[in-house]
C-alpha positions in Angstrom: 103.6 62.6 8.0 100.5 64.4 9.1 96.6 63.6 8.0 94.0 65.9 7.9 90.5 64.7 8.9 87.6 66.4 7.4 84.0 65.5 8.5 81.8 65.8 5.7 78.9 68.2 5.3 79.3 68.2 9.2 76.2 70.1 10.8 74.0 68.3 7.5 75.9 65.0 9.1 75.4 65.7 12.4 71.1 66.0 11.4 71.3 63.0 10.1 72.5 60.8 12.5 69.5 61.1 14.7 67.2 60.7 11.9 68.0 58.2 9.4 64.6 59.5 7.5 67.2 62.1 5.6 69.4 59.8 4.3 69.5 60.9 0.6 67.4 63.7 1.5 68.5 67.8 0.6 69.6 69.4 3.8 70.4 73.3 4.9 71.5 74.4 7.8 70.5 78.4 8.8 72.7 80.8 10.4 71.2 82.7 13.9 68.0 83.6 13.6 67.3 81.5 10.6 68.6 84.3 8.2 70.3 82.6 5.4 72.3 79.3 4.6 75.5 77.8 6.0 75.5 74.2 5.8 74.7 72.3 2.8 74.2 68.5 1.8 75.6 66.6 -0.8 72.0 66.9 -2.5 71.0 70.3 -1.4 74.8 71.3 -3.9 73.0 69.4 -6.6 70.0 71.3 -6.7 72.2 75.0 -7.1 71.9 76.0 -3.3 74.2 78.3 -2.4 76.0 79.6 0.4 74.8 82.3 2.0 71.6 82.5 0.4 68.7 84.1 2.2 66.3 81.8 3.9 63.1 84.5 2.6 63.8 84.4 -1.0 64.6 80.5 -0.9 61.8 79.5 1.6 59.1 78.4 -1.4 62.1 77.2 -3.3 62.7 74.9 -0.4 59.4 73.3 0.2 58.6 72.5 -3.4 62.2 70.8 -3.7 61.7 68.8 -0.5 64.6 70.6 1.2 64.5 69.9 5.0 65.5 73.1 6.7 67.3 73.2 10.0 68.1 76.1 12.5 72.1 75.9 13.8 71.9 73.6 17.0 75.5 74.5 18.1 74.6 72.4 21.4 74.7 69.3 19.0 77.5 70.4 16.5 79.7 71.2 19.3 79.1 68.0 21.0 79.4 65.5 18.2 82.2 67.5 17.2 84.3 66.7 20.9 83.1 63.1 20.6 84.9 63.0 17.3 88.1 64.7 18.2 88.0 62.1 21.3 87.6 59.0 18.7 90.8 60.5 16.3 92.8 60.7 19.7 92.9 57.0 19.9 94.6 57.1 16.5 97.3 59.4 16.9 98.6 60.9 20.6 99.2 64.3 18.6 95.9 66.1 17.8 95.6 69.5 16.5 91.7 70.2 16.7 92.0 73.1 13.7 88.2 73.5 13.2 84.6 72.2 14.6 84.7 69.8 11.6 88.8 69.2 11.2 91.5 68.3 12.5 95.5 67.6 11.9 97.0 64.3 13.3 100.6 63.7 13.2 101.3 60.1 12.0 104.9 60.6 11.8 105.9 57.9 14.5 104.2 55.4 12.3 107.2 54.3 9.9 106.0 50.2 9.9 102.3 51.0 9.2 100.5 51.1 6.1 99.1 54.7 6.4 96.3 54.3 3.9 94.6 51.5 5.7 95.6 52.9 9.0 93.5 56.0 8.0 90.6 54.2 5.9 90.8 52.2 9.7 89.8 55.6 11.8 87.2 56.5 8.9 85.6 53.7 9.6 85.9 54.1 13.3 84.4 57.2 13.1 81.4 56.6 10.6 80.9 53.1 13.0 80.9 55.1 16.4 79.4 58.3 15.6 77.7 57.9 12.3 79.7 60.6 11.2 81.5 60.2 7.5 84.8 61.9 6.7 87.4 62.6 4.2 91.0 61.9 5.1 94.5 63.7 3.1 98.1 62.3 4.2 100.9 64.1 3.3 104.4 65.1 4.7 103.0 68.8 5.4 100.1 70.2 6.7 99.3 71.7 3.2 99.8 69.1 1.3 97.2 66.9 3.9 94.9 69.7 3.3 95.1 68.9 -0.7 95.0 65.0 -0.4 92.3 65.5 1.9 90.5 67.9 -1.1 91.6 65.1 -3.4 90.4 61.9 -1.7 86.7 64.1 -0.6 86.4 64.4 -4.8 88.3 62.3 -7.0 88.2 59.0 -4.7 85.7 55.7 -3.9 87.7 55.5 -0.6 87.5 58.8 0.9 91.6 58.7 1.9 93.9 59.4 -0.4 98.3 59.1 1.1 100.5 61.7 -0.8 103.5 58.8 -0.6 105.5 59.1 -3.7 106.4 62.0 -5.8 104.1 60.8 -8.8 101.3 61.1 -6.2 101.8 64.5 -5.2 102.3 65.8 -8.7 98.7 64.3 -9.6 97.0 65.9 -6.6 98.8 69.4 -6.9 98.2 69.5 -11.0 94.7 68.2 -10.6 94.4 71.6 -7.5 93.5 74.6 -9.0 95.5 77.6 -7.1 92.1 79.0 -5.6 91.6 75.6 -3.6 95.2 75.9 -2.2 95.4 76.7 1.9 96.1 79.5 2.3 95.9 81.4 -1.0 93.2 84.8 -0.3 91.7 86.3 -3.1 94.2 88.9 -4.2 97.4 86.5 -3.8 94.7 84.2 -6.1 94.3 87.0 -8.8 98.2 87.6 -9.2 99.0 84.7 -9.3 96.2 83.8 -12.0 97.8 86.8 -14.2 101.0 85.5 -13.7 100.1 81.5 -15.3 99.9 80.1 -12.0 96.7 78.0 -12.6 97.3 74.9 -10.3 99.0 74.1 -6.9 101.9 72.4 -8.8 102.9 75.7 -10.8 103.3 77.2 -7.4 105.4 74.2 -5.9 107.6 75.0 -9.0 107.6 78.7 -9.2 111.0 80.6 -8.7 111.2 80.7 -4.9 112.9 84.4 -5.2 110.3 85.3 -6.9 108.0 84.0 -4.7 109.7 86.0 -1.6 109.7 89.0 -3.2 105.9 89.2 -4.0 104.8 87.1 -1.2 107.2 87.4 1.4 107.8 84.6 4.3 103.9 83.3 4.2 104.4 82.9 0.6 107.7 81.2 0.7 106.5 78.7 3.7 104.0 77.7 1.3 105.9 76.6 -1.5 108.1 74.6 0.8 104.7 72.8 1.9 103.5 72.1 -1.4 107.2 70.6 -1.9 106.8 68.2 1.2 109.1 70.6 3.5 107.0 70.9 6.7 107.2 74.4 8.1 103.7 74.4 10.1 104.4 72.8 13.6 101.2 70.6 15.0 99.7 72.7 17.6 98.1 70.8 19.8 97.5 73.7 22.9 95.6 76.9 20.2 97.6 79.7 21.6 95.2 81.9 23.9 92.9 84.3 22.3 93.6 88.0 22.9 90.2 89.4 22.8 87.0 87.9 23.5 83.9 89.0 21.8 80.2 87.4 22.6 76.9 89.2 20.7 74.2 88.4 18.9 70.9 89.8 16.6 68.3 89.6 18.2 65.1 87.4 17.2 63.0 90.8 16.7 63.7 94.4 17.5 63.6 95.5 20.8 62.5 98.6 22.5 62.4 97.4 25.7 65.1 98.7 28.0 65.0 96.2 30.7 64.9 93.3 27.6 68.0 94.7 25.6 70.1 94.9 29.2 69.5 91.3 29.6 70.7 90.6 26.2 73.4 92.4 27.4 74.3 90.5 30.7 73.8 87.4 29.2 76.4 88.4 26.4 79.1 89.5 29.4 78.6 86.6 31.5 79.0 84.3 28.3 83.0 86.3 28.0 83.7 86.0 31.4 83.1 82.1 31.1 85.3 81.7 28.2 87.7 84.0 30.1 88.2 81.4 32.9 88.0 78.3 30.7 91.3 79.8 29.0 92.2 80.8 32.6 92.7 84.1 31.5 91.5 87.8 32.7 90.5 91.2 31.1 91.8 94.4 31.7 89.0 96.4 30.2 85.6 95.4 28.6 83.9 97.0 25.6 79.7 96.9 25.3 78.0 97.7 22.2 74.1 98.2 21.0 72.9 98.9 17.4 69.9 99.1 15.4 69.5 97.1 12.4 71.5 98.7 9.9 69.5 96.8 7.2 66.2 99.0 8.4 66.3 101.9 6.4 62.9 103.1 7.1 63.3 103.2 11.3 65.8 105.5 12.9 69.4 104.7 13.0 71.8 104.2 16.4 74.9 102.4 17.0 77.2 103.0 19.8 79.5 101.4 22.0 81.9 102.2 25.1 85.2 100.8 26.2 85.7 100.6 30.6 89.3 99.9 31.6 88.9 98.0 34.9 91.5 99.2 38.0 92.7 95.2 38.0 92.2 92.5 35.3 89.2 89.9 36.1 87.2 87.2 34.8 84.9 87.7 37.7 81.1 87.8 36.0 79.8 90.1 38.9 82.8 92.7 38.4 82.6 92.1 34.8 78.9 92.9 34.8 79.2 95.8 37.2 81.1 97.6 34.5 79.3 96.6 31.4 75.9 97.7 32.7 77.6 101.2 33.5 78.5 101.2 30.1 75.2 100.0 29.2 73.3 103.1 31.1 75.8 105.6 29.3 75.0 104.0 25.6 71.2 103.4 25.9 68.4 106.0 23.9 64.9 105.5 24.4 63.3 106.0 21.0 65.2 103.4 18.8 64.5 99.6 17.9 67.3 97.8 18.6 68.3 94.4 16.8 71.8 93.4 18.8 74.1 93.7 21.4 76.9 93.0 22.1 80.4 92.6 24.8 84.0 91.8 24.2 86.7 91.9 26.8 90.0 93.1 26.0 93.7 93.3 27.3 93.6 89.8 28.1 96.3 88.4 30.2 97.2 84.8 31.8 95.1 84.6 35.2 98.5 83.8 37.1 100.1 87.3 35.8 97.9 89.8 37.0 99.1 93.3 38.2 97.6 94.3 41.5 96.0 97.4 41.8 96.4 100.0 44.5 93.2 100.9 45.0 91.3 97.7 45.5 92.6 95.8 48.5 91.8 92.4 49.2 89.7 92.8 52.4 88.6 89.9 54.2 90.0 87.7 51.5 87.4 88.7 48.8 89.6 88.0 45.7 89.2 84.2 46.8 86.1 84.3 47.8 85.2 85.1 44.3 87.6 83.1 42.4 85.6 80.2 44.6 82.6 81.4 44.2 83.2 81.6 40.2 84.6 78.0 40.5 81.6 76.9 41.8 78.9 78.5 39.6 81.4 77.1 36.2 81.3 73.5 37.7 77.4 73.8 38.4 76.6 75.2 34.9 79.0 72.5 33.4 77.3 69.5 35.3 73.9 70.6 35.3 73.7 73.1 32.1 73.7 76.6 31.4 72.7 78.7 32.9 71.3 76.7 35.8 72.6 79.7 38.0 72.8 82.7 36.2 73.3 86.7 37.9 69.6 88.1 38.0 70.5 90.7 35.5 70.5 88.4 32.6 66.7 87.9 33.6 64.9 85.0 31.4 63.0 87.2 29.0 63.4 85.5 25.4 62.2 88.2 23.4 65.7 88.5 23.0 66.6 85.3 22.0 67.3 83.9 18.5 64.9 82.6 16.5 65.6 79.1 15.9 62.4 77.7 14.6 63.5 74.8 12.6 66.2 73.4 15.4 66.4 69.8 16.1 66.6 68.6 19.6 69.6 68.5 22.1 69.9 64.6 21.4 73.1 64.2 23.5 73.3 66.7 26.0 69.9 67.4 27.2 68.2 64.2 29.0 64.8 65.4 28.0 65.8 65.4 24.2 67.3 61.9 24.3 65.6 59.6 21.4 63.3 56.9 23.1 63.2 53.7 21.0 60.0 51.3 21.0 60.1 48.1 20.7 
């Protein structure tokens, strides 16, 4: 058996745990630079916010409705989401982490516990500990957790809802309407819409040949799911990534050379950190700088290189060396640029790189720098980013996003740490 935890309304939850003033209250989160909506209360749904609207045309909308507006404060999000994913782990020894805001546990070794109340038990743990609330599905598949999960979030007092018996899962899967299905995109959604398949359960039921032919292996795997055949293994390690992209708009146009290459640095040093945490290296990085495409009345550029480097690294320096060559090749003066950004490709495990001819490893430098890397990752970790950074990522911030509705650093940052008076 497998549950699926869902935290609800996560960053609009994560807001409101450090200030209990917006209980009740409509909350929006903003994407970067505060351009349009990606989080949404309970109450903010209510009042017809939608996704993706733009923060500009909603703005007046906002304040006369008492919406509370919030910049994303990924420092936080990511944070109370880690402390969650720690509190589930005492529940279940198999964790899948699957999002920021979910995760799959794997309850099959439980056969002598009452699952419902075993998971109503961790919801509670969780809203308790973190002041976090969440929606919990149990089924024998992943897919059917996901749709328990969907069930007990809207048709339940409890929040958990255990897909046990075979009356259980037809109610869930008939009540499920095929575009709400894991795992169904758009166009498999439109077929199979023209074809009568309206809910989850006509799937589960459709002619599995059928299903093969039009749909292929996906397609089959996921009427087995719905059926309570479990064909998606727990993954508990994510497979490494194969490319690694970092960029970002920036908080106003630039012009400034010096301004955008520090964008720019910062963006490569952020991949060459990710590289190591996955303990992985890059065999050639890409840089890229654009205008804003949106603009239509300022001249448009957009450009972007690809350097193969002569051995795979995760080495900021080397990584950097080659990005700002890129970076001199790409750059125009006469243009107002709005982002930039790196990626690193070719990425292989750390322990399987092939040496180069044509850079020897004099005086030991290849562990000198894989020290010297180690070093600067635990300083950053300990002390917090950034605290040494390469002097070409600069500290200008006319880069930088505009956040200016964010909420504090509560938990990772001592100076944003709530003080309580007596």
């Amino acid at each position: 058996m497998f549950a699926l935890v869902d935290c609800n309304n996560f960053y609009a939850s994560c807001e409101r745990v450090f200030n209990p003033k917006l209980k009740d209250v409509p909350i929006v989160v903003l994407s970067n630079n505060d351009g349009c909506v990606i989080a949404r209360s309970n109450e903010s749904k209510a009042l017809g916010i939608k996704m993706g609207a733009p923060f500009f045309q909603q703005e007046k909308f906002f304040a006369e409705n008492g919406v509370k507006v919030f910049s994303s404060n990924y420092t936080l999000y990511g944070d109370m989401s880690r402390r969650v994913m720690d509190t589930l782990r005492n529940f279940s020894p198999q964790v899948e982490v699957y999002s920021i805001d979910e995760a799959f546990l794997d309850f099959s070794n439980f056969p002598k516990v009452d699952l419902t109340k075993y998971a109503a038990k961790a919801r509670r743990t969780v809203l308790k500990n973190l002041g976090i609330p969440t929606g919990i599905g149990i089924g024998s598949s992943k897919t059917l957790a996901k749709s328990a999960n969907h069930y007990a979030k809207k048709m339940t007092n409890t929040g958990v809802y255990c897909i046990d018996t075979e009356a259980k899962r037809k109610t869930v899967l008939e009540w499920q309407p095929i575009d709400d299905v894991w795992g169904i995109g758009r166009q498999y959604c439109k077929w199979l819409e023209s074809h009568g398949v309206k809910n989850a359960w006509q799937l589960a039921n459709a002619d599995k040949q059928w299903i093969a032919q039009k749909m292929g292996v996906v397609g089959l795997r996921l009427v087995n799911e719905l059926n309570g055949i479990s064909c998606i293994a727990l993954e508990q390690a994510p497979p490494a990534k194969q490319a690694i992209c970092t960029s970002r708009s920036f908080g106003n146009s630039l012009t400034d050379k010096e301004e955008v290459r520090q964008s720019l640095a910062t963006h490569i040093t952020r991949c060459a950190e990710k590289l190591r945490k996955q303990q992985s290296v890059a065999g050639a990085i890409q840089v890229f700088i654009l205008t804003n495409v949106w603009n239509t009345t300022q001249k448009q550029y957009s450009n972007s290189i690809t350097i193969p480097l002569l051995q795979a690294s995760s080495d900021t320096a080397e990584l950097l060396h080659y990005g700002m060559q890129g970076f001199e090749r790409l750059w125009k003066e006469g243009y107002q640029y709005k982002k930039s950004g790196a990626m690193v490709l070719d990425l292989v495990p750390a322990n399987q790189v092939q040496q180069s001819l044509f850079t020897p490893n004099e005086d030991g430098y290849k562990e000198k720098a894989a020290a010297l890397m180690k070093t600067l990752d635990a300083i950053n970790s300990k002390m917090g980013r950034d605290t040494l950074r390469y002097a070409a990522a600069g500290y200008s911030k006319k880069w930088r996003l505009k956040v200016e509705h964010k909420s504090p650093a509560y938990t990772t940052n001592m100076e944003d740490i709530i003080n309580i008076k007596a």
